[in-house]
ROTITOR-759284 format. One record per residue: residue in one letter; x, z, y of N, C-alpha, C, O in turn. Coordinates in steps of 0.2 Angstrom, whole numbers, padded with zeros to 4 digits, always signed. Each point is the difference from the previous one (the first is absolute). Last residue first. Layout:
// residues N
AXZYXZYXZYXZY...
// end
This chain:
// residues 323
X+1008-0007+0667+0001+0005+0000-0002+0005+0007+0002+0006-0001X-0004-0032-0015+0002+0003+0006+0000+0010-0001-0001+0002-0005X+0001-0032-0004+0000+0006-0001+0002+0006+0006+0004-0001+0004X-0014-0028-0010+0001+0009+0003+0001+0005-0002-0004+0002-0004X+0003-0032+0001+0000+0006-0004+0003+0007+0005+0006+0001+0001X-0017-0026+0007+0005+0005+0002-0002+0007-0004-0004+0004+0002X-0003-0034+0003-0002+0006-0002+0008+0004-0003+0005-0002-0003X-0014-0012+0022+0006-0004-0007-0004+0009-0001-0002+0005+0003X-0010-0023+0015+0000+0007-0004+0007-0001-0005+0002-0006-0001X-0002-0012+0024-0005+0002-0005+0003+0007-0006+0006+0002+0000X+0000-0010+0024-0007+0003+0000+0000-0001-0008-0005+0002-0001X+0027-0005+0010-0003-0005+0000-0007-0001+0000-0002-0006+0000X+0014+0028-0001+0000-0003+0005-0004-0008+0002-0004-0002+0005X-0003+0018-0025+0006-0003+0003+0000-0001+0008-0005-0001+0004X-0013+0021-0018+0002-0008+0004+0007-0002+0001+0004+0004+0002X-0013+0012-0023+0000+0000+0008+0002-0005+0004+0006-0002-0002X-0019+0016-0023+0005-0008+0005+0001+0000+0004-0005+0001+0003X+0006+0016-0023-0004-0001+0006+0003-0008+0003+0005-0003+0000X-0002+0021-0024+0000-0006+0003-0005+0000+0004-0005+0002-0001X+0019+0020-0009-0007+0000+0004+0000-0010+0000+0005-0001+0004X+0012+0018-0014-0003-0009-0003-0004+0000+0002-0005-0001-0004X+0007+0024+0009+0006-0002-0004-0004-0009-0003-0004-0002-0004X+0000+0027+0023-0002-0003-0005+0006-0004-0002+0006+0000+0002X-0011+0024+0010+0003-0007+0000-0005-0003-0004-0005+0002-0002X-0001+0025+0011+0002-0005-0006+0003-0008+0004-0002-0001+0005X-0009+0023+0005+0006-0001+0001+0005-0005-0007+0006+0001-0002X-0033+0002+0007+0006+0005-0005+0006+0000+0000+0003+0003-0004X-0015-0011+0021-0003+0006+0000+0005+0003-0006+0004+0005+0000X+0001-0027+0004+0003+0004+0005-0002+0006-0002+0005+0005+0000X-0016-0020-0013+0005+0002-0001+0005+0003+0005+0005+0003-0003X-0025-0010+0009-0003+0006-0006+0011+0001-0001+0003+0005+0003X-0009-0022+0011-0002+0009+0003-0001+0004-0005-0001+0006+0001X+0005-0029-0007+0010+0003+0003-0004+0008+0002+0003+0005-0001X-0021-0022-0009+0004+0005-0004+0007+0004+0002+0002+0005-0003X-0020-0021+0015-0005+0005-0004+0008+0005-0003+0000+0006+0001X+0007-0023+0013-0004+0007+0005-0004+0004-0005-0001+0006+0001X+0012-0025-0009+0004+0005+0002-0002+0004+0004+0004+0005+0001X-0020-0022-0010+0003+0006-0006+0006+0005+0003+0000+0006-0001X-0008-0023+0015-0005+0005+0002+0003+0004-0010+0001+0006-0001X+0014-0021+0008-0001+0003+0005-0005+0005-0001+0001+0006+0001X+0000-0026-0016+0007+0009+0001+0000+0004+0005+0004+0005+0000X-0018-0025+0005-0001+0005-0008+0003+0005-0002-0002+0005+0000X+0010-0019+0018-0004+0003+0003-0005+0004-0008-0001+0006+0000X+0028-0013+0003-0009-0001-0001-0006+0003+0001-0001+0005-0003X+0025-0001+0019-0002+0003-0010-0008-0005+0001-0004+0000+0005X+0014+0001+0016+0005-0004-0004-0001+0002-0008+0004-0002-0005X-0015+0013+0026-0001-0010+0001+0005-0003-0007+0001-0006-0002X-0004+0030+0006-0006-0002-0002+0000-0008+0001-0004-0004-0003X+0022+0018+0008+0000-0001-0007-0007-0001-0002-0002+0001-0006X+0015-0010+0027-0003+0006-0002-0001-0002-0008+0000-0005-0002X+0022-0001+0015-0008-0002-0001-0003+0004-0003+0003+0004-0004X+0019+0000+0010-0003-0001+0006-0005-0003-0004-0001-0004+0005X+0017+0005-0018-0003+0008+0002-0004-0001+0007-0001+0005+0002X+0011-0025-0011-0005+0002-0007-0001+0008+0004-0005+0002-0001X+0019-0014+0014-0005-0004-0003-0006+0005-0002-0005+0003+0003X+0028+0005-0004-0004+0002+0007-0007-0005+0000-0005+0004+0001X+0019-0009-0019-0001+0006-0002-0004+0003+0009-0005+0003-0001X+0003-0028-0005+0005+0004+0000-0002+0005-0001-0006+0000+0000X-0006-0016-0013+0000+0003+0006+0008+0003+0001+0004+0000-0004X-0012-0012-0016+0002-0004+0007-0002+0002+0007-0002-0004+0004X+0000+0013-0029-0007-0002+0007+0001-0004+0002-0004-0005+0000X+0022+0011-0015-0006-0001-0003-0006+0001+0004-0005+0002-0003X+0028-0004+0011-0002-0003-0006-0007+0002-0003-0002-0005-0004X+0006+0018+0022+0001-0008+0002-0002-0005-0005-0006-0003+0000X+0008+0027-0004-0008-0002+0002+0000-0008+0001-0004-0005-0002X+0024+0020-0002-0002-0004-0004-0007-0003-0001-0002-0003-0004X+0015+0019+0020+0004-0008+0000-0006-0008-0005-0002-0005+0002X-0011+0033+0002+0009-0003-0001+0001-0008+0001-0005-0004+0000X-0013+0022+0013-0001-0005-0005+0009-0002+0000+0005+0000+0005X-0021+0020+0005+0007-0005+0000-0002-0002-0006-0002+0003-0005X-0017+0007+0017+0003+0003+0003+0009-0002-0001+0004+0002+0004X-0033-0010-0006+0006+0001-0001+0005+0001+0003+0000-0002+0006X-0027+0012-0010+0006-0004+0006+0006-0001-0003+0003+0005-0001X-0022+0010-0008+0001-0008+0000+0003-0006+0004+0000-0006+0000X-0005+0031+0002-0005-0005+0003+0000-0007-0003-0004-0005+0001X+0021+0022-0008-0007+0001-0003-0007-0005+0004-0005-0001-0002X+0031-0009+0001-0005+0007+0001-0005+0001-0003-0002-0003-0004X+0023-0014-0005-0007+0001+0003-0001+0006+0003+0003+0005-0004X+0019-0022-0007-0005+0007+0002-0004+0000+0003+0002-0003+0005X+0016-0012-0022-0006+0002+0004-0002+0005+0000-0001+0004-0005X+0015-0023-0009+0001+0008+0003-0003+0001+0006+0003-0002+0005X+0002-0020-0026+0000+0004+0006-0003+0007+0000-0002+0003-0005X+0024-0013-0011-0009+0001+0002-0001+0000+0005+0004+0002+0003X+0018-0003-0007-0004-0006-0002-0008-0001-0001-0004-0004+0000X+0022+0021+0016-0004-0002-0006-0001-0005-0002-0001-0004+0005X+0014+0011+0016+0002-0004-0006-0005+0000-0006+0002-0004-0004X-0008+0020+0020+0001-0005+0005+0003-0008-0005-0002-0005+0001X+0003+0027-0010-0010-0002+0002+0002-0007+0003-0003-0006-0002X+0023+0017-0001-0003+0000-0007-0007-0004+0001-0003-0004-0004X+0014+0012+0023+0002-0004-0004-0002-0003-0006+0001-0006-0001X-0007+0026+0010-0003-0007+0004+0004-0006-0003-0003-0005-0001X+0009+0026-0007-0009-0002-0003+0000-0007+0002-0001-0005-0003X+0022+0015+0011+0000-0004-0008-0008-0003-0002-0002-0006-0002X+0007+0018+0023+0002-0006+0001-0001-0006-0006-0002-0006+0000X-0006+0031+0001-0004-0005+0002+0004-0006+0000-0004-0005-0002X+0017+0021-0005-0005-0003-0006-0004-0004+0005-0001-0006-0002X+0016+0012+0016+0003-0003-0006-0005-0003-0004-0001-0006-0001X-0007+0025+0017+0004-0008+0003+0001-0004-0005-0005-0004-0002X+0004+0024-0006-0006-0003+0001-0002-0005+0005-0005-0003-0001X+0026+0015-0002-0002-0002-0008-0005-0002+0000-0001-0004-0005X+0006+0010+0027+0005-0004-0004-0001+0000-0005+0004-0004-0002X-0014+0021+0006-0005-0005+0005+0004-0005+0001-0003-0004+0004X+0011+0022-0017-0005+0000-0002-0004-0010+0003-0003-0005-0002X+0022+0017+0010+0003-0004-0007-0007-0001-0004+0000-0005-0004X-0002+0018+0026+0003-0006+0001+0001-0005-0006-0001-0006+0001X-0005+0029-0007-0005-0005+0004+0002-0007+0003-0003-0005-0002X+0019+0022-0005-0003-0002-0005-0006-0006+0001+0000-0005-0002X+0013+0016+0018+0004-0004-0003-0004-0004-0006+0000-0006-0001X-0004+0022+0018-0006-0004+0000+0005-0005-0005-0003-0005-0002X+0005+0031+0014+0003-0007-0004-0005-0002-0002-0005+0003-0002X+0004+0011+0023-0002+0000-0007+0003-0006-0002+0001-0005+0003X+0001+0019+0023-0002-0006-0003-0001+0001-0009-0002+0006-0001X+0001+0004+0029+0000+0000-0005-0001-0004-0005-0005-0003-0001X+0019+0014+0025-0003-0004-0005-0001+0000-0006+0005+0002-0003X+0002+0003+0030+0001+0005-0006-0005-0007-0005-0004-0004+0003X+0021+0006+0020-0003-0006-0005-0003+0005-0005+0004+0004-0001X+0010+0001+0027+0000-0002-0006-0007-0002-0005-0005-0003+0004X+0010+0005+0019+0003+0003-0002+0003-0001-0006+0006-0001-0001X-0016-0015+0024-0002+0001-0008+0007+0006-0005+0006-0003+0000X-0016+0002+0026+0004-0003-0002+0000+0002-0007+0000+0006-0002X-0013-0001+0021-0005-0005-0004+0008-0006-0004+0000-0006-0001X-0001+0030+0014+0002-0009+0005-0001-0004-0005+0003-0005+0001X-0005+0027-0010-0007+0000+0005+0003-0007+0005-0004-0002+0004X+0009+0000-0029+0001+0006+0002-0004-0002+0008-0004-0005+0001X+0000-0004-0026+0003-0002+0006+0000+0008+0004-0003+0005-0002X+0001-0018-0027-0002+0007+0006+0004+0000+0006+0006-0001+0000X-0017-0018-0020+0006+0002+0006-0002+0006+0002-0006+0001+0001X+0000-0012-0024-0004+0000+0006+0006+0005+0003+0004+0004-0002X-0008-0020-0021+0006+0004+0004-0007+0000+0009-0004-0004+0002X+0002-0003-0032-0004+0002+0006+0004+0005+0005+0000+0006+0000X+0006-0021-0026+0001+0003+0006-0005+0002+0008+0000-0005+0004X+0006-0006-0033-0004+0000+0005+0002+0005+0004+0001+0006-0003X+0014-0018-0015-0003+0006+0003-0004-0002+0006+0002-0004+0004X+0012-0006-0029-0005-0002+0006-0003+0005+0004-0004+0004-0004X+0030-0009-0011-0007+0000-0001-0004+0001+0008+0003+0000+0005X+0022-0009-0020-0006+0001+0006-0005+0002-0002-0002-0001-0006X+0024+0009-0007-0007-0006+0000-0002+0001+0007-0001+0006+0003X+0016+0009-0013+0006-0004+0001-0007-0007+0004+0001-0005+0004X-0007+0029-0011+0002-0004-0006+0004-0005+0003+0005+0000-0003X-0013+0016+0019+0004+0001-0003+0005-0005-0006+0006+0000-0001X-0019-0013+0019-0002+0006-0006+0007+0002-0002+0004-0004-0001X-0011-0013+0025+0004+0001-0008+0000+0007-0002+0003+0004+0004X-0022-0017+0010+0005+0006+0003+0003-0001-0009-0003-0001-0006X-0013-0014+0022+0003+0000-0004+0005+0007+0000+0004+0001+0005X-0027-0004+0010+0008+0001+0000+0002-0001-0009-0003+0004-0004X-0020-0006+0024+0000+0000-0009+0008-0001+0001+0002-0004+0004X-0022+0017+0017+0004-0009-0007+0005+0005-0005+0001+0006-0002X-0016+0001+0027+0001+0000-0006+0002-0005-0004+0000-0006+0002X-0003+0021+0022+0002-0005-0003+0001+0000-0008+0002+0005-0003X-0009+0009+0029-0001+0000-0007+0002-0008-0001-0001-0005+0004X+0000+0013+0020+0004+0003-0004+0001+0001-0007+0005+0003-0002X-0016-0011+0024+0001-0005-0006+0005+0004-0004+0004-0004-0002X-0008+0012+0023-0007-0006-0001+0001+0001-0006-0005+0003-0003X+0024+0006+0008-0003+0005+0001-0006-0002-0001-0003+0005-0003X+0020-0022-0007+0000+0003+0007-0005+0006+0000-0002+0000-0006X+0017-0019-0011-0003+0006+0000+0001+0004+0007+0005+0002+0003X+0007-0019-0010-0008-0005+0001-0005+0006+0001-0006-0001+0002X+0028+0004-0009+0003-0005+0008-0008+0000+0000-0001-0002+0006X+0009+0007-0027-0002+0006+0002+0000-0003+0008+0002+0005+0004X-0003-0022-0019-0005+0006+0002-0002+0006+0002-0006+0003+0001X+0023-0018-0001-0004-0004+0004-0005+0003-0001-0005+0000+0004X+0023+0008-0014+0001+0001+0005-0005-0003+0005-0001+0003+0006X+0001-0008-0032-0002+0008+0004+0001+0003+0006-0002+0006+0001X+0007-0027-0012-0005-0001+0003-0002+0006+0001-0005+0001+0003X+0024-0004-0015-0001-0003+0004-0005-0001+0006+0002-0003+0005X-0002+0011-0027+0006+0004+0005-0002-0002+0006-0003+0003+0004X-0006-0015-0021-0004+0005+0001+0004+0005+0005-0004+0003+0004X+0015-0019-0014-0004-0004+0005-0007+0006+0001-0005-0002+0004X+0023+0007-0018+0003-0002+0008-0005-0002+0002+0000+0001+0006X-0007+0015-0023+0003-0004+0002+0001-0003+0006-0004+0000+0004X+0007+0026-0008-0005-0006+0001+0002-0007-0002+0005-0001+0002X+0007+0022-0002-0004+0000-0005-0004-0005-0002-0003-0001-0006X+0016+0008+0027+0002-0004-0004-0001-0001-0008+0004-0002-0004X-0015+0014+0022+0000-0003+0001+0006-0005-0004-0001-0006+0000X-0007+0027+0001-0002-0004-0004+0004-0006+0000+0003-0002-0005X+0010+0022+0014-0005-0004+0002-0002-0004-0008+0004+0000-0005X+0004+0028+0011+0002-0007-0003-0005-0005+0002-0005+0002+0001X+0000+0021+0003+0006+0000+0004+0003-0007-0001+0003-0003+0005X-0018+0014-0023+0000+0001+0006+0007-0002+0002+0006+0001-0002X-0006-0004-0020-0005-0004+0005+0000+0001+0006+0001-0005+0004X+0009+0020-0019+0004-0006+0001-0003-0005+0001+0004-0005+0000X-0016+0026+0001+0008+0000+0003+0005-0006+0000+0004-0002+0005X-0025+0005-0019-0003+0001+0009+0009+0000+0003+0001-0005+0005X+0000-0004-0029+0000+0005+0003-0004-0004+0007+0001-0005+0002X-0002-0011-0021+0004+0003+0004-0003+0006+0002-0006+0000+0001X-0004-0017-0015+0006+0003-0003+0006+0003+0005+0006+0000-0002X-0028-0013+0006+0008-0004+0001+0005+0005-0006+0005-0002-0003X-0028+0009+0004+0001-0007+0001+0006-0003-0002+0002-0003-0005X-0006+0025+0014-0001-0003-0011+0001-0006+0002+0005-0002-0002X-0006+0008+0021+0010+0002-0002-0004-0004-0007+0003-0004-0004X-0022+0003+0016+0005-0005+0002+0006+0000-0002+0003-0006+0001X-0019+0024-0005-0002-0005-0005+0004-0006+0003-0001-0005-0004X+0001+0023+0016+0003+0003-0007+0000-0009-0005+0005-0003-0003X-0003+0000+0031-0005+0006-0003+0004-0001-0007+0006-0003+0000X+0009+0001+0023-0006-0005-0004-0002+0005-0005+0002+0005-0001X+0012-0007+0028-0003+0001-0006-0004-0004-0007-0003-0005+0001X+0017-0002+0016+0001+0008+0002-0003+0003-0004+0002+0005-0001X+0012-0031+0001-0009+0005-0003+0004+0006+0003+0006+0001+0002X+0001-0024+0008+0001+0005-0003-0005+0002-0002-0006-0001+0001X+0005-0019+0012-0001-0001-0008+0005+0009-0004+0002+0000-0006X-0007-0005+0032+0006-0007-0004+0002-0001-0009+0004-0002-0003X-0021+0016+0019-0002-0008+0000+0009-0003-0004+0001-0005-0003X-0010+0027-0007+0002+0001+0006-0001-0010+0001-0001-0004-0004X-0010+0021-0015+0004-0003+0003+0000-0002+0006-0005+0001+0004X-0009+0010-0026+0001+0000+0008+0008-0003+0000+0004+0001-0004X-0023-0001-0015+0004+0000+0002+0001+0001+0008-0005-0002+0004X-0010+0003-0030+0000+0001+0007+0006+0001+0001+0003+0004-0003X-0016-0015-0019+0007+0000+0003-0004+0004+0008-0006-0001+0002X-0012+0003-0025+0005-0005+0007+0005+0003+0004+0000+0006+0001X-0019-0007-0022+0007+0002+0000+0002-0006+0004+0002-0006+0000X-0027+0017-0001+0003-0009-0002+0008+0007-0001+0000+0006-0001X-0020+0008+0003+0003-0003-0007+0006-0006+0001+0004-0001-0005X-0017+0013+0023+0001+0005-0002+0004-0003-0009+0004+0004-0003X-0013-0021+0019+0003+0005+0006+0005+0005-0007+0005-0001+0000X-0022-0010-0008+0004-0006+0003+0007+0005+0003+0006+0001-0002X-0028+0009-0001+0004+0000-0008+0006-0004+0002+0005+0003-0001X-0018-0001+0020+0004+0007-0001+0006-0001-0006+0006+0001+0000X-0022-0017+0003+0006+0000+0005+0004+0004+0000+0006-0001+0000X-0025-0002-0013+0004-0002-0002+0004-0001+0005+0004-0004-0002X-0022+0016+0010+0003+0002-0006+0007-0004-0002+0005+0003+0001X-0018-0010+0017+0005+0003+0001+0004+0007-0005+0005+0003+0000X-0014-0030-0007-0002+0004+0004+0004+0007+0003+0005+0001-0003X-0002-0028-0003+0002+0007-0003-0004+0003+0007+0000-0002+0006X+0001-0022-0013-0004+0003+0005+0000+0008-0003-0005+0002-0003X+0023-0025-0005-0006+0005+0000-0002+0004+0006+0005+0002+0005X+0013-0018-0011-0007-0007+0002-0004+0008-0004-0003-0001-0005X+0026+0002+0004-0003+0001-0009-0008-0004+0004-0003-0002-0004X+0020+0002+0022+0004-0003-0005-0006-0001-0007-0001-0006-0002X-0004+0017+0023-0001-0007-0001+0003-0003-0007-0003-0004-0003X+0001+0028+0005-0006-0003+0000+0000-0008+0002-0006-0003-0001X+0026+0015+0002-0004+0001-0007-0004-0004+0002+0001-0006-0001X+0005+0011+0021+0005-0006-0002-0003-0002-0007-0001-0006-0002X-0008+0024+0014-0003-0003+0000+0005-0009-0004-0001-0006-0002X+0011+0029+0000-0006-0001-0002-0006-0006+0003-0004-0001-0004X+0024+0005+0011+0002-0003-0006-0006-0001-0003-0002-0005-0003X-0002+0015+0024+0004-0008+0002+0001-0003-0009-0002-0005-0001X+0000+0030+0004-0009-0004+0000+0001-0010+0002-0004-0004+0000X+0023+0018-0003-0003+0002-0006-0006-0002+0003-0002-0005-0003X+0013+0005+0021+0003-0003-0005-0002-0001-0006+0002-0006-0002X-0009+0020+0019-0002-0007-0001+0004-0005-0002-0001-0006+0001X+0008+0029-0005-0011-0003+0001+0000-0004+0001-0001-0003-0005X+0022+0009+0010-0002+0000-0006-0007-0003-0002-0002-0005-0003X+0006+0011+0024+0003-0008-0001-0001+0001-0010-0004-0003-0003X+0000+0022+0014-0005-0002+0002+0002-0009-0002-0004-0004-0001X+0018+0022-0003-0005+0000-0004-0005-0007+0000-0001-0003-0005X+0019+0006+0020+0003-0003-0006-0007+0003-0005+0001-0003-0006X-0001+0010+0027-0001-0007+0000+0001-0004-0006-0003-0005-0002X+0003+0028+0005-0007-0002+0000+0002-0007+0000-0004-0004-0003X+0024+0012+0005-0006+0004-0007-0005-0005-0001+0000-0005-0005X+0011+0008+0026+0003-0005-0004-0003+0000-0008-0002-0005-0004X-0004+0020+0021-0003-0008-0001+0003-0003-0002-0002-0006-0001X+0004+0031-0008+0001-0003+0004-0005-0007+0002-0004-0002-0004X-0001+0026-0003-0002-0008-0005+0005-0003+0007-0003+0000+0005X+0004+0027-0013-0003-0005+0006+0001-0006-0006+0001-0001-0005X-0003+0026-0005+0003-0007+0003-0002-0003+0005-0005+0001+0002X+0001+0021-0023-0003-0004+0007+0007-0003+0001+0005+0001-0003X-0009+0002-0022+0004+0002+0007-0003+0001+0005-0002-0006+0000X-0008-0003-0020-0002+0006+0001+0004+0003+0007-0003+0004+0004X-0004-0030-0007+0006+0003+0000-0003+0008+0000-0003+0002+0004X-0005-0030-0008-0001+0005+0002+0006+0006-0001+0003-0001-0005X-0013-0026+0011+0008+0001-0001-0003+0009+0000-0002+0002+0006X-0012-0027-0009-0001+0007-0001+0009+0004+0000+0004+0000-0005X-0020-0027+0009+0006+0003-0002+0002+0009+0002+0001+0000+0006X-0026-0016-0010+0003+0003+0005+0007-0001-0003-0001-0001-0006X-0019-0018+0006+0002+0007-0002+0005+0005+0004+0002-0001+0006X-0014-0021-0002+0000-0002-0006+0003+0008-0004+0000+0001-0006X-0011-0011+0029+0003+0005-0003-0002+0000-0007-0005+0001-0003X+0006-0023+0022-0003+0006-0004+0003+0007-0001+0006+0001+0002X+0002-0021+0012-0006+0004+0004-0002+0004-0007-0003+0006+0001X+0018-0018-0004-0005-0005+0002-0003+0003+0003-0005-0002+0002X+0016+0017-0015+0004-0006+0000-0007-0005+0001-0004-0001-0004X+0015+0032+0001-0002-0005+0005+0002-0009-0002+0005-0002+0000X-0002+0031-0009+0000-0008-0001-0004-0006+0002-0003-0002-0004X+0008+0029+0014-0005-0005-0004+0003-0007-0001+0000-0004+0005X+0011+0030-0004+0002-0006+0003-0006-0003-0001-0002+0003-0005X+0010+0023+0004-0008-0006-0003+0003-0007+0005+0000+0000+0006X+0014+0025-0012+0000-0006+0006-0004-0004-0005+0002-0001-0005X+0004+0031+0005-0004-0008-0002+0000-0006+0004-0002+0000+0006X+0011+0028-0010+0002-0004+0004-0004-0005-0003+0002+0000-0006X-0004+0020-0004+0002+0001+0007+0000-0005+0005-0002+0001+0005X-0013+0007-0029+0003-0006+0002+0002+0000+0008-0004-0001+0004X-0006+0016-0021+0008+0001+0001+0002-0007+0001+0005-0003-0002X-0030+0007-0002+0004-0001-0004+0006-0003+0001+0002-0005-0002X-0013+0017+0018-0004+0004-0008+0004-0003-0003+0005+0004-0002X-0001-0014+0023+0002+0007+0000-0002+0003-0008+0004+0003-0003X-0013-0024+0009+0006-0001-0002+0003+0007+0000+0005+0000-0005X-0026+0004+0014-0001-0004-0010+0007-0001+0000+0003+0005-0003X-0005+0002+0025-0001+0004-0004+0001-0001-0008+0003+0004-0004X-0003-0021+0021+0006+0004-0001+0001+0007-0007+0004+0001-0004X-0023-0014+0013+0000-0003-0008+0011+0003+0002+0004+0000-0005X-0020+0009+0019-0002+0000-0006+0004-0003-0004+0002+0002-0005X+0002-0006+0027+0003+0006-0001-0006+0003-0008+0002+0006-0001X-0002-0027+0017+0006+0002-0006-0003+0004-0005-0001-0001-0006X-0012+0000+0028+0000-0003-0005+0002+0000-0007-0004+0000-0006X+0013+0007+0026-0003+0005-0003-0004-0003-0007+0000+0003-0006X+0021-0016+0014-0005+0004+0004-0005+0002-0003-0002-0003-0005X+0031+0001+0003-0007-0004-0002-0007+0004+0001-0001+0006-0002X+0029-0002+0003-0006-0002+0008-0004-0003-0004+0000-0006+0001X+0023+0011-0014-0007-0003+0002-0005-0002+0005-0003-0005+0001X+0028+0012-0012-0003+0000+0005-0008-0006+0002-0002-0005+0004X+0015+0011-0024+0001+0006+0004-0003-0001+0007-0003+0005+0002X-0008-0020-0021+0005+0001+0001+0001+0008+0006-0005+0003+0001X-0011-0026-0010-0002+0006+0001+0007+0003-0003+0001-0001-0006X-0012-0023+0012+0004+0003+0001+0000+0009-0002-0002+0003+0005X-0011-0029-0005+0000+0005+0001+0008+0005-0005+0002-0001-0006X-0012-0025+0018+0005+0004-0005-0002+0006+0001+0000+0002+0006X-0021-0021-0003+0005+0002+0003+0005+0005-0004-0002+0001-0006X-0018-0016+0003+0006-0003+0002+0007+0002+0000+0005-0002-0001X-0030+0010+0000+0002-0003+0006+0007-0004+0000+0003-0003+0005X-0010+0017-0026-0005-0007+0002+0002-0003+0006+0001-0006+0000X+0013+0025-0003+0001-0007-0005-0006-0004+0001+0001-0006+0000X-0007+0026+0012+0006-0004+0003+0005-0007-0006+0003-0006+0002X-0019+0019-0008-0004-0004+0005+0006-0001+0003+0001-0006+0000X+0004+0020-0019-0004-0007-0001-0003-0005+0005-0002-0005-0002X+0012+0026+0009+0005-0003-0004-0005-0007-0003+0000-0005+0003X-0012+0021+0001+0001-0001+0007+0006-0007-0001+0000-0006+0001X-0013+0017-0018-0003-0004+0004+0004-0004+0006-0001-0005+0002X+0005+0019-0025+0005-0001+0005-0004-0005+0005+0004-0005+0002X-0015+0010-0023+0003+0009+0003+0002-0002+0005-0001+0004+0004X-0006-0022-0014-0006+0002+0005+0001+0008-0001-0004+0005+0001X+0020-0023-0012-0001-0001+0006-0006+0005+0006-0001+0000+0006X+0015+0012-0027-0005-0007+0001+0001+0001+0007+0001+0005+0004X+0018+0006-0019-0005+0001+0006-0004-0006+0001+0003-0006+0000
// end
């Protein structure tokens, strides 16, 4: 059924709002078309949640049933929290990968990641959890339900889940971070988490439902990248040549240890002077005739000889290579 057989239903998901359609309906004359379209295709009972986050509509969650039914609020509320859960992780994505997804790939996001959902109570029991959270673990819906995480975690991850679930009020009901949780295999690994509180009507916190994703790999990814940077810099930083960078304006941007010895600049020195006061002025106007061609080719060069000022002002001439 497209959106422009079911008018009425879609105007009320534009507005924000849940639509319900069940044994007991009262819905106003308006309705009563797009009842009829769900009537054709043996659909009795329907709840349209809209995925709601910042004030946008990023989509809808869809619960439909040939039976008629009623939709409790307890229903609607655990759909409607779903939603923004999945549009919460969704926008979490897009910090992490630094992209501007549009509502296409939100769906793709939505509709392909492989993520954990859980419910639990504040002192770390599960009441529920989806398919791909037992594969995970290699455990039944049964020997999960009813058991706590909580000692899955480590201690200092443990620890601080009390202060989380204490920090959550009906204002501020969303929370996100990163838990060390021990793997079937016997190893830490890394999970990301998005927990948002369901409160009852004295705005006292019931339970927890959440969604998270292993990140273990990613973690070991961006600590391997840690690392190698540390190695590079080190390596650059003890050269025995010098090592410099420039922009395309021509500005420098870091100079190694080893500029001293052979300017007699210090490395913050030598990046604070302009690069048109300190190269010969003859070299200078060949380096304007030939770096814009070679940037154009995205070419280096190799034993470029240029001279450029000492400290003491006079020229030492400076074999170049660059990239």
């Amino acid at each position: 059924v497209g959106a422009d057989e079911i008018p009425w239903i879609s105007d009320q998901i534009l507005k924000h709002d849940v639509v319900r359609v069940g044994k007991q309906l009262g819905a106003s004359p308006e309705a009563i078309p797009d009842l009829e379209i769900l009537k054709r295709e043996n659909v009795a009972s329907l709840l349209v949640a809209p995925v709601v986050t910042e004030g946008n509509l990023f989509g809808t969650l869809a619960c439909g049933s040939r039976d008629a039914r009623d939709w409790s609020d307890r229903t609607v509320r655990e759909i409607k929290v779903l939603g923004e859960l999945l549009a919460v992780n969704y926008l979490n994505a897009q910090r992490h990968n630094r992209l501007q997804m549009s509502e296409a790939r939100f769906r793709a996001v939505v509709e392909n990641q492989t993520l954990f959902i859980v419910r639990w109570l504040p002192d770390g029991t599960r009441t529920w959890v989806n398919d791909h959270y037992c594969r995970y673990w290699g455990k039944s819906r049964e020997e999960l339900v009813g058991e706590s995480f909580l000692p899955l975690l480590h201690k200092e991850d443990r620890d601080r889940i009390p202060h989380t679930v204490n920090m959550m009020t009906p204002e501020n009901p969303t929370h996100t971070h990163i838990v060390r949780a021990r793997l079937p295999s016997g190893q830490f690994g890394s999970q990301e988490w998005t927990d948002k509180g369901l409160f009852d009507n004295t705005g006292k916190l019931i339970e927890i439902q959440s969604i998270g994703r292993d990140i273990t790999e990613l973690r070991r990814a961006e600590h391997a990248l840690v690392e190698s940077e540390v190695r590079y810099r080190g390596f650059i930083e003890n050269s025995s040549d010098w090592i410099w960078t420039m922009n395309l304006d021509f500005q420098h941007t870091y100079s190694n240890p080893r500029v001293e010895h052979i300017l007699g600049y210090t490395p913050d020195e030598f990046t604070a002077i302009p690069f048109e006061e300190i190269v010969h002025p003859e070299d200078l106007v060949e380096i304007g005739e030939k770096v814009p061609q070679l940037i154009e080719q995205k070419a280096g060069w190799n034993g470029w000889m240029i001279r450029i000022r000492h400290k003491d002002g006079s020229y030492r001439f400076v074999e170049s290579s660059a990239t």
